[in-house]
C-alpha positions in Angstrom: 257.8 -32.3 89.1 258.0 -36.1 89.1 254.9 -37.1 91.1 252.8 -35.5 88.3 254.4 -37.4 85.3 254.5 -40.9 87.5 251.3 -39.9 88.3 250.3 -39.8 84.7 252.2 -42.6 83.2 250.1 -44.7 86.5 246.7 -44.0 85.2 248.5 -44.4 81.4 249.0 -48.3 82.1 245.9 -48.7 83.9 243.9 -47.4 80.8 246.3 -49.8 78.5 245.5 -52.3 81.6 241.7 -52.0 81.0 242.1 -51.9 77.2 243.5 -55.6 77.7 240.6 -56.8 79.2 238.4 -56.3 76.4 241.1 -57.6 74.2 242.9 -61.0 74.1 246.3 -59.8 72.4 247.1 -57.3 75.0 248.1 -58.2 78.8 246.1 -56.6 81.6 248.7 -57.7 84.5 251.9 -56.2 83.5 250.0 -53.2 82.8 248.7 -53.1 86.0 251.9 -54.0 87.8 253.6 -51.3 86.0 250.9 -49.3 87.4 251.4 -49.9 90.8 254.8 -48.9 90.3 254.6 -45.6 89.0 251.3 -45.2 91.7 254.3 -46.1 94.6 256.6 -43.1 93.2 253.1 -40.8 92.8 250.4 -41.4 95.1 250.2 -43.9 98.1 246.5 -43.9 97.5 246.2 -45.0 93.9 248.6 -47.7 94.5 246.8 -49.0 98.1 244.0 -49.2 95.7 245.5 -51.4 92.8 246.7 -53.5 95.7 243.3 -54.1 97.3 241.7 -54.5 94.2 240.2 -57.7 93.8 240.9 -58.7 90.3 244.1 -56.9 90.0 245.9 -57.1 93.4 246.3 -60.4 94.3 248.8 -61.0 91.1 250.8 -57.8 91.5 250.9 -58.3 95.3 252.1 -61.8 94.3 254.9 -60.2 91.6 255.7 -57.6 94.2 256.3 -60.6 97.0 258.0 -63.5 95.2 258.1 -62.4 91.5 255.5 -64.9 90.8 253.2 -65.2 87.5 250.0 -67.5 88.1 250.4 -71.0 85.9 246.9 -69.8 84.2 248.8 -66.5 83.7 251.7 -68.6 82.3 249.6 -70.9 79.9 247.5 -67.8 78.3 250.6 -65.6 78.1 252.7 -68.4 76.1 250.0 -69.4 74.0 249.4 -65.8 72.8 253.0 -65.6 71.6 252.3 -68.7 69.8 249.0 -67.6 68.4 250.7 -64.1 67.5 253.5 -65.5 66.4 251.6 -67.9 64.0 249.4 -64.8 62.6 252.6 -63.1 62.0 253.7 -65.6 59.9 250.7 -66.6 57.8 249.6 -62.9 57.6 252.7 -60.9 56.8 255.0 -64.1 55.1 258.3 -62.1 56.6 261.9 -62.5 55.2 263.7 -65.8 57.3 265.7 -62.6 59.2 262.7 -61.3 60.7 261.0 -64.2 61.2 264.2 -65.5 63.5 264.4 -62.4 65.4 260.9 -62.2 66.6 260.6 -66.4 67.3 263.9 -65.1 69.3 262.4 -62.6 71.4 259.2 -64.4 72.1 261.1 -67.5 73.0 263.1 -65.6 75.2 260.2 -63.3 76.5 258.2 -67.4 77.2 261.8 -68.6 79.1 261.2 -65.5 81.0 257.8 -66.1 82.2 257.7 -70.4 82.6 261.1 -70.0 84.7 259.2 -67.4 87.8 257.6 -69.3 90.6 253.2 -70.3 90.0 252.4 -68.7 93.6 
């Protein structure tokens, strides 16, 4: 009964994966990596696939191996929290609460992603 639903939540996070190709706010490697995972719990075949791809396996087989995130990967990532952080901001003028909790998360969610190993 699980291999079905893993199965679908796989091809799920590749189709969100995809999605953030075409756009800049949304990631295409955790996607893709999240993929992999549910393709390991689902189907050995789907997830040999994500790993030989050659866009998107060299950076999960690199997470998978050493929990490592690309310094491109790094710079893009923390300058879209800035950049959505800064439209959040101008765009939606939050209360000072709000404003603090999300520069909270993102600054934990960048301390997250400088601190793994470049390769």
């Amino acid at each position: 009964m699980r291999r079905p639903l893993y199965a679908a939540a796989g091809w799920l996070m590749v189709a969100l994966g995809l999605v953030g190709l075409v756009l800049p706010v949304m990631p295409t490697t955790i996607f893709m990596i999240l993929a992999a995972w549910f393709f390991s719990r689902s189907s050995p075949r789907f997830e040999a696939w994500l790993l030989e791809h050659r866009l998107f396996g060299p950076p999960i087989r690199q997470w998978r191996e050493r929990g490592a995130i690309p310094l491109p990967a790094k710079i893009f990532a923390v300058g879209s929290m800035v950049g959505g952080f800064a439209v959040f901001l101008f765009l939606t003028e939050p209360p000072l609460w709000l404003a603090a909790v999300v520069a909270a998360l993102l600054l934990a969610s960048a301390a997250f992603v400088v601190t793994r190993p470049n390769r």
